[in-house]
C-alpha positions as CSV (number, residue, x, y, z in Angstrom):
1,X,-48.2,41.7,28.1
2,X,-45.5,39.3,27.2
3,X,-42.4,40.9,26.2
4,X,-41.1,40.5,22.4
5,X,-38.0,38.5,22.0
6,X,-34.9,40.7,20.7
7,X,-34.3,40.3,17.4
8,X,-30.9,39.3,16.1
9,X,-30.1,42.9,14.9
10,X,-30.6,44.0,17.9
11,X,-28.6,41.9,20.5
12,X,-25.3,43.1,21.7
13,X,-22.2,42.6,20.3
14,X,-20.6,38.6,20.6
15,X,-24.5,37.3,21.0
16,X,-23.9,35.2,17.8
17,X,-21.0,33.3,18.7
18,X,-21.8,33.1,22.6
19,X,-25.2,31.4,20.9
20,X,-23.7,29.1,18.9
21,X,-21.0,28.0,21.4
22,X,-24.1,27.3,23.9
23,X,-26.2,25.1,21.1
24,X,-22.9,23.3,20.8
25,X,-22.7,22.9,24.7
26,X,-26.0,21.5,24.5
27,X,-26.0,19.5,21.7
28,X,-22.4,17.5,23.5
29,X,-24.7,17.5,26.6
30,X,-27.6,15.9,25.2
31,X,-25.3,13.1,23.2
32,X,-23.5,12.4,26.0
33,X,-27.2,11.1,27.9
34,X,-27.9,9.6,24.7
35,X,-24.9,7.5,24.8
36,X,-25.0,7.2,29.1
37,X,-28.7,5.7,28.9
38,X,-27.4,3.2,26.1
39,X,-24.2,2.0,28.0
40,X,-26.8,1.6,30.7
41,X,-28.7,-0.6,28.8
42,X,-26.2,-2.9,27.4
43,X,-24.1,-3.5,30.5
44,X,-27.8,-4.6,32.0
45,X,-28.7,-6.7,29.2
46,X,-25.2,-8.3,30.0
47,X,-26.0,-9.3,33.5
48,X,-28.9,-10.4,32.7
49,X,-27.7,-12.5,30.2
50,X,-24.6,-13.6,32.5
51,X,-27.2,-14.3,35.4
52,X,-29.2,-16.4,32.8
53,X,-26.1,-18.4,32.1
54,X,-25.0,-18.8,35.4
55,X,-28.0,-20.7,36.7
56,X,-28.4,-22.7,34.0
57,X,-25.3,-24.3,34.6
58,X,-24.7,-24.0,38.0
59,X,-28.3,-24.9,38.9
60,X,-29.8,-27.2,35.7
61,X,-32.0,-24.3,34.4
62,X,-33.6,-25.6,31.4
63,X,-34.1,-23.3,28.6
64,X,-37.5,-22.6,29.5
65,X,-36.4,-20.5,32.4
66,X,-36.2,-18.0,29.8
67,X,-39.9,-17.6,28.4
68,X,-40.9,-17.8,32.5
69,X,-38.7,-14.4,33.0
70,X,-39.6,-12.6,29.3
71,X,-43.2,-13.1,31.0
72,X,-42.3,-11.9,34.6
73,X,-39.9,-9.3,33.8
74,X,-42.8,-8.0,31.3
75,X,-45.4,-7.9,34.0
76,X,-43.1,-6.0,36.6
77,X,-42.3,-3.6,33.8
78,X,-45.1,-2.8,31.5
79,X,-43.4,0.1,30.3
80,X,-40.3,-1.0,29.7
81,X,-39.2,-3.0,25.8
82,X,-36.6,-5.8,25.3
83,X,-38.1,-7.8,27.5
84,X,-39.2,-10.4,25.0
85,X,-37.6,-14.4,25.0
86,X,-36.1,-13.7,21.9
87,X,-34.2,-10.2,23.4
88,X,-33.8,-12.6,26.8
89,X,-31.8,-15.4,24.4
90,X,-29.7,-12.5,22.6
91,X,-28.4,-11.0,26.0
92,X,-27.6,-14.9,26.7
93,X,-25.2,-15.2,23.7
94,X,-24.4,-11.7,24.0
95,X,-22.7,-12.7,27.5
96,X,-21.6,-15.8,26.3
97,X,-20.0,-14.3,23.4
98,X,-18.1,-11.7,25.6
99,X,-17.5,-13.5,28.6
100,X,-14.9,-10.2,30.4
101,X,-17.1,-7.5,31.7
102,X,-14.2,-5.1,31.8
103,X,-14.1,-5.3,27.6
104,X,-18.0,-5.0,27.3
105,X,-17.7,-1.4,29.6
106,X,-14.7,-0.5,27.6
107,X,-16.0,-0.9,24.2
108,X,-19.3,-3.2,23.4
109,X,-21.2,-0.6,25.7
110,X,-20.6,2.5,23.8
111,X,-22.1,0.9,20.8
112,X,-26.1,0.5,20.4
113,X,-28.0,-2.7,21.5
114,X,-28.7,-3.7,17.7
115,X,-25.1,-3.3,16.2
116,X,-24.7,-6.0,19.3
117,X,-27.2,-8.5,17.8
118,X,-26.3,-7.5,13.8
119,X,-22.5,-8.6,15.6
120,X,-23.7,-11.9,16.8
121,X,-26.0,-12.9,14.3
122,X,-23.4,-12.2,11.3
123,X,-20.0,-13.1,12.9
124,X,-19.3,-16.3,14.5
125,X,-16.2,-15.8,16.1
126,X,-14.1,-13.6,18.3
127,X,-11.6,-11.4,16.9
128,X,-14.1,-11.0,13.3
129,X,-16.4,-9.4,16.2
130,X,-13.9,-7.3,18.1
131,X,-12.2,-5.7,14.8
132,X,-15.7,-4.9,13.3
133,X,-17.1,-3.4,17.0
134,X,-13.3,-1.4,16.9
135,X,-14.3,-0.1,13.8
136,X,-17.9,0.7,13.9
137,X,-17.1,2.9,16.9
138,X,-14.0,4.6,15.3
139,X,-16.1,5.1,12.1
140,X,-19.3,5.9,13.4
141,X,-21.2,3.3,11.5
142,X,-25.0,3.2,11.9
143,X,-25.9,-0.6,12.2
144,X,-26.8,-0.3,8.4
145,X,-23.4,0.1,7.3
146,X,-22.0,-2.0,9.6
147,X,-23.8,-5.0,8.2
148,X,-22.7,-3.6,4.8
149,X,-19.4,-4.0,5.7
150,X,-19.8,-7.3,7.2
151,X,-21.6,-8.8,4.4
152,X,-19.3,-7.4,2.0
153,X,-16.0,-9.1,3.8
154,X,-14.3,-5.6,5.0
155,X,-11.9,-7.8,7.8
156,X,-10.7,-9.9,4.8
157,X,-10.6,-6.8,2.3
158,X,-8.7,-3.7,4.4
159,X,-5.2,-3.7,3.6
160,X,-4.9,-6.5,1.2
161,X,-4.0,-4.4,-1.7
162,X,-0.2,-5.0,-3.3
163,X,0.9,-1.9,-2.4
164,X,5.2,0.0,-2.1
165,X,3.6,2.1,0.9
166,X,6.5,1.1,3.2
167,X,8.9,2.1,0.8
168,X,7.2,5.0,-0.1
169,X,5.8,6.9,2.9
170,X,7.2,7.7,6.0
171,X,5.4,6.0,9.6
172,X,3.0,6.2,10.5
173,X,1.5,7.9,7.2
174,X,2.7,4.4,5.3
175,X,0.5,1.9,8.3
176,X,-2.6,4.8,7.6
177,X,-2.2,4.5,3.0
178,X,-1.9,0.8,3.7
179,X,-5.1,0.5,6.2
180,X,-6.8,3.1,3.7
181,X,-6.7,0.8,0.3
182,X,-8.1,-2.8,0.2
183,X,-8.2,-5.7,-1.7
184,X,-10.7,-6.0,-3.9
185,X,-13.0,-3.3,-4.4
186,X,-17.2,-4.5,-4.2
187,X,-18.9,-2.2,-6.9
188,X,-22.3,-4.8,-7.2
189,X,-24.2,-2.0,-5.7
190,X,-23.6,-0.6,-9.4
191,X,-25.9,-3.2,-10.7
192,X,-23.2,-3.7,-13.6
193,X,-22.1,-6.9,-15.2
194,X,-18.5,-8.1,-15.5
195,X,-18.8,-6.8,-18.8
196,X,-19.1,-3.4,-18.1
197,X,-16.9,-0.5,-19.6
198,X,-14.4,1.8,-17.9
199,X,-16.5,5.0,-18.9
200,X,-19.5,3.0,-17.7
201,X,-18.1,1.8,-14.4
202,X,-17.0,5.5,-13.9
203,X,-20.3,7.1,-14.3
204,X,-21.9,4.9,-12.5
205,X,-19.8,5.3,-9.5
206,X,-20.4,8.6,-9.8
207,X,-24.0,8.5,-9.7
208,X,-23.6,5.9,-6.4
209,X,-21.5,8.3,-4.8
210,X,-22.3,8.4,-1.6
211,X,-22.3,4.1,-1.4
212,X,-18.4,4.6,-3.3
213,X,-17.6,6.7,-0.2
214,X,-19.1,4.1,2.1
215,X,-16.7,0.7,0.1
216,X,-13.5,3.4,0.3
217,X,-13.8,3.7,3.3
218,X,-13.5,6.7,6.1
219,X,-11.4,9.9,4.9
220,X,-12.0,9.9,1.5
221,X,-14.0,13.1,0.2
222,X,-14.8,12.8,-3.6
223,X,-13.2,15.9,-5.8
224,X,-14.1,14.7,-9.4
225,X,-14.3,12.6,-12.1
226,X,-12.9,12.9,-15.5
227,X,-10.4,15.7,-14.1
228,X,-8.8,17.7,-16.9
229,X,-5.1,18.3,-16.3
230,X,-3.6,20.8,-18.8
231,X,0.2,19.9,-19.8
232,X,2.1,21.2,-22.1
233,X,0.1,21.5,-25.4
234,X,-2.0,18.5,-24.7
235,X,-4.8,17.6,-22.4
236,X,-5.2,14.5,-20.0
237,X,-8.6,13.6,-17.9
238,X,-7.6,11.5,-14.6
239,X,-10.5,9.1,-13.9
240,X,-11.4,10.3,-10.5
241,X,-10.3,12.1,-8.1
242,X,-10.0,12.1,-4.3
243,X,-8.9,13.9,-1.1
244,X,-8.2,11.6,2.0
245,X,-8.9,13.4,5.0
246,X,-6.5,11.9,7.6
247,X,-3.5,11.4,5.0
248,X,-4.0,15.2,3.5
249,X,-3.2,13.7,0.0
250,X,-4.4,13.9,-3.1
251,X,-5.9,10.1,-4.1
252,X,-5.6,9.6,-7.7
253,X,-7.9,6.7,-9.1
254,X,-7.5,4.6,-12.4
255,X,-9.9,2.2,-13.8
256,X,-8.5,-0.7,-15.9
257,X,-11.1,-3.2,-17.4
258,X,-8.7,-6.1,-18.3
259,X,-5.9,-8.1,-16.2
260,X,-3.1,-5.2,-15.0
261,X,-0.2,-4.7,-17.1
262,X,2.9,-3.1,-15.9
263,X,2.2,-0.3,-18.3
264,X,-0.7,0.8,-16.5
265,X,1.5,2.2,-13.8
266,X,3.6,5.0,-16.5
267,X,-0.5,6.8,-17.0
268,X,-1.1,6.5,-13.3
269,X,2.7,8.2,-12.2
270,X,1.9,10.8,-14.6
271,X,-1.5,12.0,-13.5
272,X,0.0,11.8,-9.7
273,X,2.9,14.5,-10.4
274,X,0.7,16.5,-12.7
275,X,-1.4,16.8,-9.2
276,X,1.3,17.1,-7.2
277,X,2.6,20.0,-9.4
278,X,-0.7,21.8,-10.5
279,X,-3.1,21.2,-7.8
280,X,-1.4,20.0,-4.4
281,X,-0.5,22.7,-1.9
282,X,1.7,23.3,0.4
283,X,0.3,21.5,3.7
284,X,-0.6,19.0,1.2
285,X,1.3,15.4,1.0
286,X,2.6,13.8,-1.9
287,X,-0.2,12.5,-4.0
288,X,-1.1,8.7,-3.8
289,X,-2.2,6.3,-6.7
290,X,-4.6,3.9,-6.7
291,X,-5.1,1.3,-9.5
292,X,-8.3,-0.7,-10.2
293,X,-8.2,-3.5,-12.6
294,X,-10.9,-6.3,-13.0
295,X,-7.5,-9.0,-12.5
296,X,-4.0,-9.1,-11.7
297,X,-0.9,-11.5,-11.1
298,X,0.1,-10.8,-7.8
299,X,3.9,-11.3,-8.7
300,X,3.5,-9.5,-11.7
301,X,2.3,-6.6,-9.8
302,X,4.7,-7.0,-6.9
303,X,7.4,-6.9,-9.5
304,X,5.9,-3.6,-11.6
305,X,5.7,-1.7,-8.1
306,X,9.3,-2.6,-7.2
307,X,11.0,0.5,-8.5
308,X,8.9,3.3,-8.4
309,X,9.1,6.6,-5.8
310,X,5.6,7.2,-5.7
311,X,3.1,5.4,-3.3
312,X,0.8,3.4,-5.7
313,X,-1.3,0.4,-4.6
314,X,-2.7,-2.1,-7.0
315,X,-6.3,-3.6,-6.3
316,X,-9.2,-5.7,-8.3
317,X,-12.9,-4.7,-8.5
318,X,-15.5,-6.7,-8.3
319,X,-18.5,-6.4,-10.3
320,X,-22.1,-7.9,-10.2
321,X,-21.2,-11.6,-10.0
322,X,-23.4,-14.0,-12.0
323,X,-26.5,-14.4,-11.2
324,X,-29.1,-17.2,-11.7
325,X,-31.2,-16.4,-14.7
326,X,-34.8,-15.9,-12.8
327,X,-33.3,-13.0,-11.5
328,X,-30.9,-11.5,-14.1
329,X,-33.7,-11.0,-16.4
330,X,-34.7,-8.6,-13.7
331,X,-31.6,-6.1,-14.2
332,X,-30.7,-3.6,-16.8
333,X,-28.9,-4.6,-19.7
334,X,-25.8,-3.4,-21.3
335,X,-27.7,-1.8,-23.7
336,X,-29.9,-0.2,-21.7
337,X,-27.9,1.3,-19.5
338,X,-25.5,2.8,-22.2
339,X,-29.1,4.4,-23.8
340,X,-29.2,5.6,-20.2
341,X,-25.9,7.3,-20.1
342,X,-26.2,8.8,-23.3
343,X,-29.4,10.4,-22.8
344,X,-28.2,11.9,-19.7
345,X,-24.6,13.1,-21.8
């Protein structure tokens, strides 16, 4: 008779956590293969692709060397994918593109065979492809996101926000805030117009939170929106609020649907020390403020940060930008989506 497994009641003191530390032990284990087999793969779709180069210029290979192996290579491994001429021609370029084998073991082979291609096919130089690879492996990005992010300018964007950081915040917490804000903002996952209200924009981020994380960028962990901050007799709702991970601040967020005005800054200062007295604890840093607007005038802005204590950063948003008519008769209209957020109220 097969003997019955113990149940949990009944297994001896420390069983739990000894489990769970094993499961963890396995689970490293079994990642670790995962990412041996794909290094593997990409540092041997790399010689190939060098070998490929190599002999068609040292030797006058013409390019249909390459549908001659696909075939071959196919027939002495039946088992085996990516042997096709199109995979052959990407680990070409892929050598070509990264000619030093000692940066493809470093960093290209710890990423997956596809964020390779998504790198070649929508970057065309260099450094854009070496500072999105960087970050896709810091970040964990699945090749999804990383195209996201390519597609949506991130290289250009990260950092670009008028910001008094370095005045502001101690190295290397002031590098970090700086890295962490960008410049502007893409919301056209919103499938909003420029027309669009604050209370409108809000929501809607809201209800696209997880793709607002995603354009913030890593560290950011949503607390709310519309936060009500009692002070004094009155009451005062903050736009949104977030908690950055790696900063351990507060992040509070103000959305402005006209050009910036120096103004602005007084409602933003406020909310940040009512969070820093009523809300921010001890391990926590001082709170950071983030202003959206839909324009600004970089001096302008420059000049409005130029005195102030508190690290703010100023940055644009960028809406749905126009589209051509065949298919903006295809999205929601203002109307529509205000009947929407009312009957959800």
């Amino acid at each position: 008779m097969a003997e019955k497994p113990i149940s949990l009641s009944q297994a001896p003191a420390g069983y739990s956590d000894w489990l769970s530390e094993l499961k963890t032990k396995i689970h490293s284990a079994q990642q670790r293969a995962t990412l041996a087999v794909n290094q593997e793969l990409v540092l041997l779709y790399w010689q190939i692709g060098q070998e490929i180069l190599t002999r068609q210029a040292e030797l006058g290979w013409g390019a249909k060397v390459v549908e001659r192996l696909a075939h071959d290579l196919r027939t002495a491994f039946p088992d085996m994918k990516g042997f096709s001429p199109r995979n052959l021609k990407y680990m070409r370029a892929f050598a070509e593109a990264w000619p030093d084998l000692e940066f493809v073991q470093a960093l290209l082979a710890q990423l997956p065979w596809y964020h390779q291609l998504a790198l070649l096919d929508k970057l065309d130089n260099t450094d854009s492809r070496t500072w999105y690879a960087q970050k896709a492996l810091e970040n964990h990005w699945s090749r999804n996101v990383l195209v996201m992010h390519i597609e949506s300018g991130l290289h250009q964007r990260q950092g670009a926000a008028i910001t008094n950081f370095a005045a502001t915040l101690p190295k290397p917490q002031s590098d970090l805030a700086r890295e962490s804000i960008k410049d502007p903002y893409r919301f056209d996952f919103l499938g909003l117009t420029e027309a669009a209200q604050e209370r409108e924009i809000e929501h809607a981020l809201v209800q696209h939170v997880t793709q607002f994380l995603l354009e913030l960028g890593a560290g950011f962990a949503f607390v709310g929106r519309q936060v009500l901050m009692q002070v004094g007799d009155e009451e005062f709702f903050i736009d949104l609020l977030f908690y950055h991970l790696k900063l351990r601040c507060y992040v509070v967020i103000e959305l402005k649907t006209g050009k910036f005005k120096p103004e602005h800054l007084g409602q933003l200062s406020f909310y940040m020390t009512a969070i820093d007295k009523q809300v921010k604890t001890e391990p926590d840093n001082a709170t950071i403020g983030l202003l959206l607007c839909k324009s600004k005038d970089k001096v302008v802005a420059e000049y409005a940060l130029g005195d102030k204590s508190q690290a703010m950063g100023i940055a644009e948003y960028k809406l749905q930008q126009a589209l051509p008519e065949v298919l903006e008769s295809n999205l929601p209209s203002i109307e529509q989506i205000e009947r929407e957020l009312q009957g959800e109220a």
